[in-house]
VEXVEXGU-944086 format. One record per residue: x, z, y of N, C-alpha, C in turn; residue in three letters; chain. Coordinates in pm, whole numbers. Example, Ala and Ser with C-alpha at 12.3 -4.5 7.8 and 13.67 -1.06 7.14 Angstrom:
! VEXVEXGU-944086
> 1319; 780; -569; 1230; 780; -450; 1320; 780; -330; ala; A
> 1285; 708; -225; 1367; 714; -106; 1290; 787; 3; ser; A
//
This chain:
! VEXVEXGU-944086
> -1073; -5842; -3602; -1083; -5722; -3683; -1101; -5600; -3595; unk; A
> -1236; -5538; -3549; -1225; -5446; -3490; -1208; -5338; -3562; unk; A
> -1156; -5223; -3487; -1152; -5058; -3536; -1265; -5053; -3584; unk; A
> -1256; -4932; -3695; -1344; -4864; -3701; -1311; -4694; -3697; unk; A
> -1396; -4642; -3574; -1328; -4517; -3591; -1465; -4449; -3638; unk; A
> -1390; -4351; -3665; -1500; -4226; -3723; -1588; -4184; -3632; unk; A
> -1717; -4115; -3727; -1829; -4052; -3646; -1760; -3952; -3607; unk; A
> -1833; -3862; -3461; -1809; -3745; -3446; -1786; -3628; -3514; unk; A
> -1880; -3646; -3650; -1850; -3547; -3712; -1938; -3523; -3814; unk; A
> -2030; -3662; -3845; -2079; -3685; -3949; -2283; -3710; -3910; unk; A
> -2316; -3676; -3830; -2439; -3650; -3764; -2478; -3707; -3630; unk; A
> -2613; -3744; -3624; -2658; -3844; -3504; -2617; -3748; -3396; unk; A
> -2650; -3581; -3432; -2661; -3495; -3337; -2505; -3484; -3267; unk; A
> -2449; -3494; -3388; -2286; -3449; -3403; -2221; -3573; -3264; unk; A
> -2262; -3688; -3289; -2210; -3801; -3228; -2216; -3782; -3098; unk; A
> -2391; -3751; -3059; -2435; -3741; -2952; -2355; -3581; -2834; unk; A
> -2336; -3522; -2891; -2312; -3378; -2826; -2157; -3427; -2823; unk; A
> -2050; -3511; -2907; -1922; -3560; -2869; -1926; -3696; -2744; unk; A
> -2017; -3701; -2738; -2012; -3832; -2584; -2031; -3776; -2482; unk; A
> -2095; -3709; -2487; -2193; -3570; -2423; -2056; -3500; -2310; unk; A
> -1982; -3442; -2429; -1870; -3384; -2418; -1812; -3450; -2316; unk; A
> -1744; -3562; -2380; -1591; -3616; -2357; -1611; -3646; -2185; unk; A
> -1787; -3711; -2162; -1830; -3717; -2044; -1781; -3587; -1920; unk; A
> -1819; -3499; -1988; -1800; -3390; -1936; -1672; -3361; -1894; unk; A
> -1609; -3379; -1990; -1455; -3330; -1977; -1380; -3436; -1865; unk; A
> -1413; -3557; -1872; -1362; -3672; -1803; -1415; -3680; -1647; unk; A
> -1548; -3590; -1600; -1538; -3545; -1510; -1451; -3404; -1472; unk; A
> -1415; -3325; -1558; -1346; -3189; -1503; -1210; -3250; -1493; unk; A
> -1140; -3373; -1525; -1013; -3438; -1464; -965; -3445; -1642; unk; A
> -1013; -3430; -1724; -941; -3394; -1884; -880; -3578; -1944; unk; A
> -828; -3599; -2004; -766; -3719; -2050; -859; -3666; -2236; unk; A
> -895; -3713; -2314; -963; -3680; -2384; -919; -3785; -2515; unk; A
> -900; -3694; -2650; -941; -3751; -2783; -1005; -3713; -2846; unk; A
> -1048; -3803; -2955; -1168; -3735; -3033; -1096; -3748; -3186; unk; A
> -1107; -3651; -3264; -1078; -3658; -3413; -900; -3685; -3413; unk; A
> -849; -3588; -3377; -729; -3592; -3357; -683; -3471; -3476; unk; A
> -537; -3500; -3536; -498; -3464; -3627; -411; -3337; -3571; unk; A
> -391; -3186; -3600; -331; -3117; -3555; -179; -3096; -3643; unk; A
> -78; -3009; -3608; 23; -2971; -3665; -17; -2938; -3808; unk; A
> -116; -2838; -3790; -145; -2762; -3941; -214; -2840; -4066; unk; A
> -231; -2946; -4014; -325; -3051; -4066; -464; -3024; -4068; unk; A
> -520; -2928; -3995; -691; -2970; -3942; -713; -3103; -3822; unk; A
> -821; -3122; -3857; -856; -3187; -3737; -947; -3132; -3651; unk; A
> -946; -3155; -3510; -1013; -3138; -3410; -1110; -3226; -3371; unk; A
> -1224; -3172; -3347; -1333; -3301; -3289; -1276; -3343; -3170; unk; A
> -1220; -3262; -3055; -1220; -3320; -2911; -1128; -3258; -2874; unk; A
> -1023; -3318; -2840; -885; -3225; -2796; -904; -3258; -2628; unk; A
> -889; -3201; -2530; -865; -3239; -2377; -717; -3201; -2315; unk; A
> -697; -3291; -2253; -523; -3256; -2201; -542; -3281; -2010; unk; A
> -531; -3146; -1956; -577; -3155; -1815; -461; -3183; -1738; unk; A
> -398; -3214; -1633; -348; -3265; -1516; -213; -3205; -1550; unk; A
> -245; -3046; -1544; -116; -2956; -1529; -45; -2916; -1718; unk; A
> -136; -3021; -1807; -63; -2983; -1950; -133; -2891; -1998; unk; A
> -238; -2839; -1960; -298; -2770; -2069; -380; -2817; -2140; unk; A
> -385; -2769; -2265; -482; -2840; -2364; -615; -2726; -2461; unk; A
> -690; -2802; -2384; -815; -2770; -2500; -866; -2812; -2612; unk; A
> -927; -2744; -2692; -1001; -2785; -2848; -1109; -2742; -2806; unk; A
> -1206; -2886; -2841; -1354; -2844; -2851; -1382; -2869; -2997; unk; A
> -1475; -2721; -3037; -1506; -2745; -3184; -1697; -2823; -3158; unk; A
> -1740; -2958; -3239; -1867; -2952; -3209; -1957; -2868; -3347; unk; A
> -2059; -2836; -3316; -2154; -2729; -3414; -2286; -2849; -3371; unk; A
> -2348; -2923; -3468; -2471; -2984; -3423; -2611; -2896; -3509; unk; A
> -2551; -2779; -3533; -2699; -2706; -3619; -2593; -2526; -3601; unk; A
> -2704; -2474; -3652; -2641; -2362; -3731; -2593; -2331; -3861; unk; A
> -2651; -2427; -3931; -2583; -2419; -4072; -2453; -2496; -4090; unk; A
> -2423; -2627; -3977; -2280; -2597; -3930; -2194; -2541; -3907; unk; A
> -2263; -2428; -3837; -2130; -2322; -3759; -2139; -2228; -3883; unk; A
> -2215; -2258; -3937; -2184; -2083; -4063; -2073; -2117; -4202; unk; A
> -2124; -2284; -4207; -2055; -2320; -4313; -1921; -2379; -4294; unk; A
> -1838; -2355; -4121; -1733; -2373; -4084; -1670; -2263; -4023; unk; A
> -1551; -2213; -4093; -1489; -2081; -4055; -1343; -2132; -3996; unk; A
> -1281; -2261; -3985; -1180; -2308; -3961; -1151; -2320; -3804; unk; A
> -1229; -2286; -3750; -1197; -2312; -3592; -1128; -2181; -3558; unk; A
> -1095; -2081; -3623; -1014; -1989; -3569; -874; -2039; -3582; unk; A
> -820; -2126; -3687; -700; -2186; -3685; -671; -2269; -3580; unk; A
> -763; -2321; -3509; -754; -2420; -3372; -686; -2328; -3230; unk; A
> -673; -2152; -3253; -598; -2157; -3094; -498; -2172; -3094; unk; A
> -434; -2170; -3252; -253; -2183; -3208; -209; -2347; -3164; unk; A
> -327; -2413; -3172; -304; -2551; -3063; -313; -2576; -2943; unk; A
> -386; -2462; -2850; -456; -2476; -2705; -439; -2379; -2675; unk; A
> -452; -2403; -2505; -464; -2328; -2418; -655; -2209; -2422; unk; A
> -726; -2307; -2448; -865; -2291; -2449; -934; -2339; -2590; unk; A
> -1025; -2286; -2598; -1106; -2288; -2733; -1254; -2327; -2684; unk; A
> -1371; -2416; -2673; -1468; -2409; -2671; -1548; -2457; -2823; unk; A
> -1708; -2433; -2808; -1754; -2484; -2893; -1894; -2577; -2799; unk; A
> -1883; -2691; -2852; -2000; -2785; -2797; -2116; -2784; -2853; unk; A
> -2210; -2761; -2843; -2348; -2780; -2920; -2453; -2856; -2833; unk; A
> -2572; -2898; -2920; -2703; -2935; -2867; -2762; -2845; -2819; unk; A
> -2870; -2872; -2718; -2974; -2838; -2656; -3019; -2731; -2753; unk; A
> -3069; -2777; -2860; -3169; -2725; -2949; -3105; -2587; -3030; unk; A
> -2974; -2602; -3057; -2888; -2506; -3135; -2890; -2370; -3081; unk; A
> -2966; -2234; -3160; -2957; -2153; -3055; -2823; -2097; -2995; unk; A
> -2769; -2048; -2903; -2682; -2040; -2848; -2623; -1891; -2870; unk; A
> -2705; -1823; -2943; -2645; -1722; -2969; -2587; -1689; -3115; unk; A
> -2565; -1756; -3168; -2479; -1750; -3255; -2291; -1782; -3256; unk; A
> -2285; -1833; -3144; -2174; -1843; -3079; -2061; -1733; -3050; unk; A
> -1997; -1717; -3071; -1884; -1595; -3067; -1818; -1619; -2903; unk; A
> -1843; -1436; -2839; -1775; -1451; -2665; -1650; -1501; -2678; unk; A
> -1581; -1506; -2815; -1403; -1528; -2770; -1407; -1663; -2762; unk; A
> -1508; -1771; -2701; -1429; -1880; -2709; -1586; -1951; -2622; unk; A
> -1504; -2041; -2533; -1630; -2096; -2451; -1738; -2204; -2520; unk; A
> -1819; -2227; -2412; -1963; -2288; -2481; -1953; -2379; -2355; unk; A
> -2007; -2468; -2461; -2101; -2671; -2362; -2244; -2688; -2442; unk; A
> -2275; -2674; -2393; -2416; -2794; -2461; -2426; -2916; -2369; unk; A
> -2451; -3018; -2438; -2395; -3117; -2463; -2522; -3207; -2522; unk; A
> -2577; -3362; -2465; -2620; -3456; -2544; -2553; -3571; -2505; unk; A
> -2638; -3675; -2548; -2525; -3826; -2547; -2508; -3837; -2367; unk; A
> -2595; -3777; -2324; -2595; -3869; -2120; -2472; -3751; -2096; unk; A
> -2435; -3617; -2090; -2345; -3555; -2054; -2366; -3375; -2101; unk; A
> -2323; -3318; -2047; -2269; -3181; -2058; -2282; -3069; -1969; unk; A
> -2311; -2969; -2014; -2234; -2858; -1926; -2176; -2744; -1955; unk; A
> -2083; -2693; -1954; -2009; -2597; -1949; -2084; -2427; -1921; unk; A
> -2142; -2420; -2025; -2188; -2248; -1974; -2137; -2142; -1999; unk; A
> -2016; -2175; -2076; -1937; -2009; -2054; -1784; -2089; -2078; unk; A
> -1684; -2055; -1960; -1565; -2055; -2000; -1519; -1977; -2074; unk; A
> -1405; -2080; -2140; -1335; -2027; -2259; -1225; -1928; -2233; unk; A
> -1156; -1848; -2279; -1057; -1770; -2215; -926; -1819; -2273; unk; A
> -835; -1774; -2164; -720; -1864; -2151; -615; -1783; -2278; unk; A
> -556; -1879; -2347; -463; -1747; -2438; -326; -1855; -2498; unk; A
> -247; -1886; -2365; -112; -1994; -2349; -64; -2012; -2461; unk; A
> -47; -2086; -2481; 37; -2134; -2640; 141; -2177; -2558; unk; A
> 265; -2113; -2678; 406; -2126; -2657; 472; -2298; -2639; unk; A
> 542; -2271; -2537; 638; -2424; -2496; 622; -2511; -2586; unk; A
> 709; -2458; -2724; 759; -2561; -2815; 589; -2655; -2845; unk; A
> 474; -2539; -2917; 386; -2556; -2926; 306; -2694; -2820; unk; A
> 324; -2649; -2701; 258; -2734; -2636; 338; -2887; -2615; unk; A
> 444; -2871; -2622; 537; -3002; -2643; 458; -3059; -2766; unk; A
> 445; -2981; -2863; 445; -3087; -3008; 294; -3118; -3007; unk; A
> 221; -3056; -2933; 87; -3136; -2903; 59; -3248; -2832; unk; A
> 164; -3214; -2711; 135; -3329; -2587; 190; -3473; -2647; unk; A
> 290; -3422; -2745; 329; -3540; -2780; 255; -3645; -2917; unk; A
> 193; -3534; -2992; 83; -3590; -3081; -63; -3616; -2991; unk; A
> -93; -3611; -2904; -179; -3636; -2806; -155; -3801; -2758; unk; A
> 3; -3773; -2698; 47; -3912; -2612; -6; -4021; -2740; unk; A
> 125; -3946; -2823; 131; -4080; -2969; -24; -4161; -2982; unk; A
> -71; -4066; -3042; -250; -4116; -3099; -296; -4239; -3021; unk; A
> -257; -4118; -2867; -396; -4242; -2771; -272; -4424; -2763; unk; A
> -188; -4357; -2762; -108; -4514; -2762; -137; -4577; -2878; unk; A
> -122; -4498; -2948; -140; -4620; -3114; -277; -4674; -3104; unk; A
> -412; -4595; -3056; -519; -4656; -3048; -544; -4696; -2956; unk; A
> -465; -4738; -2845; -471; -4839; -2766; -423; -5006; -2828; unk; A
> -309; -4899; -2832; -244; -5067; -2919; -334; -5136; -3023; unk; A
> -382; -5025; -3098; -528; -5167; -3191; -624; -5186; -3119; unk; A
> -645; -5137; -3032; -764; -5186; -2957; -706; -5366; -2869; unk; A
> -592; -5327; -2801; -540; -5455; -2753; -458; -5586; -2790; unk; A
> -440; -5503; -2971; -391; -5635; -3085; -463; -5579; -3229; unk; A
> -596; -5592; -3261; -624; -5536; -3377; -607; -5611; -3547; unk; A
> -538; -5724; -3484; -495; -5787; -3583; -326; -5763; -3676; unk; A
> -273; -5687; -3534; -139; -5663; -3608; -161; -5531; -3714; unk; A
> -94; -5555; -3831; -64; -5490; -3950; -26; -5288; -3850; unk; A
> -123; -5236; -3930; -133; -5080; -3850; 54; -5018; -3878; unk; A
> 115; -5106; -4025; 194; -4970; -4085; 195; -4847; -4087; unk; A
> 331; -4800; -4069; 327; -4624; -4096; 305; -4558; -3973; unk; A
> 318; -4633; -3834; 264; -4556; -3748; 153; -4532; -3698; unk; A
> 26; -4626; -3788; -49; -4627; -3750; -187; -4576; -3855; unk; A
> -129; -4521; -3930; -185; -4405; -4001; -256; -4282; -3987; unk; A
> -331; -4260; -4048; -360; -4089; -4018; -405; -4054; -3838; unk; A
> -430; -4152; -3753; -486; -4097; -3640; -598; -4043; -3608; unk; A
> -677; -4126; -3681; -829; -4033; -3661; -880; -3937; -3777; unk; A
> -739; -3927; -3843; -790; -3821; -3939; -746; -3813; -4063; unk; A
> -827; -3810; -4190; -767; -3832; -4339; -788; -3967; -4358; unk; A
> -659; -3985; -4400; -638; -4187; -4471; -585; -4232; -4396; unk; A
> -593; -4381; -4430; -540; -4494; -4339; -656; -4491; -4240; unk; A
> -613; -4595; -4095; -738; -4654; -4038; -838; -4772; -4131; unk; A
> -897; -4782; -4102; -1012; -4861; -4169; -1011; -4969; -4053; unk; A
> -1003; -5070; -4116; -1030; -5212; -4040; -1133; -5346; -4093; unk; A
> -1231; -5374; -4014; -1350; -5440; -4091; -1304; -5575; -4082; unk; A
> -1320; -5689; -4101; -1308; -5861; -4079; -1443; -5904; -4007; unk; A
> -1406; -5948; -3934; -1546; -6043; -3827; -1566; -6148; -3842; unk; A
//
């Protein structure tokens, strides 16, 4: 019974600019999830957790009528240290707001063209992330290395709204 996890974010483009990413990030030293559930109950496309505990949110935008018809990424700094937004090649880049950094991004990798600015989220805050961070990637390890055992209640709600979804082979 393998996983099934979710698309990036609904779009070939969307998928591609989140591999793109995570590539990216996994060279800058980042430990990386994708579609991770926050405190407030949004989700994040790409959360990164770097060496020294800080954590980033990458929002991805695969068009412009994406980014216009999503106003929710301002609720994403009271989770992070950093705020970026990832896009394609093709997306023009100026529609992008300076308060928060930029990647463009396709499926082979990334780059980083404007850092994001730093704006510390409080202790408690970053505790209750690191630790919904740790949780996730363990639980989706663990189905990855027994996907037959029964998910229960802890294994709920990781990649997002619902249960996990599990196919039969």
């Amino acid at each position: 019974m393998p996983l099934v996890a979710p698309a990036a974010a609904g779009s070939a483009t969307a998928a591609a600019v989140a591999r793109g990413t995570t590539r990216l990030l996994h060279a800058l030293g980042c430990a990386t999830l994708r579609e991770l559930r926050l405190p407030s109950g949004r989700r994040a496309d790409i959360v990164a957790l770097r060496g020294a505990g800080e954590l980033w949110i990458v929002e991805i935008k695969s068009s412009i009528e994406d980014f216009r018809a999503d106003h929710k990424w301002h609720d994403y700094r009271r989770h992070c240290d950093r705020l970026f937004f990832a896009t394609a090649p093709e997306v023009p880049l100026a529609i992008f707001p300076e308060a928060a950094g930029l990647i463009v991004a396709d499926r082979f990798g990334g780059q980083v063209l404007r850092e994001a600015p730093e704006h510390r989220i409080a202790a408690a805050t970053r505790r209750a992330m690191t630790l919904r961070f740790a949780q996730a990637a363990a639980h989706r390890l663990q189905i990855l290395l027994d996907p037959a055992a029964p998910a229960g209640e802890s294994g709920t709600d990781l990649f997002g709204q619902g249960p996990l979804e599990r196919t039969t082979t």
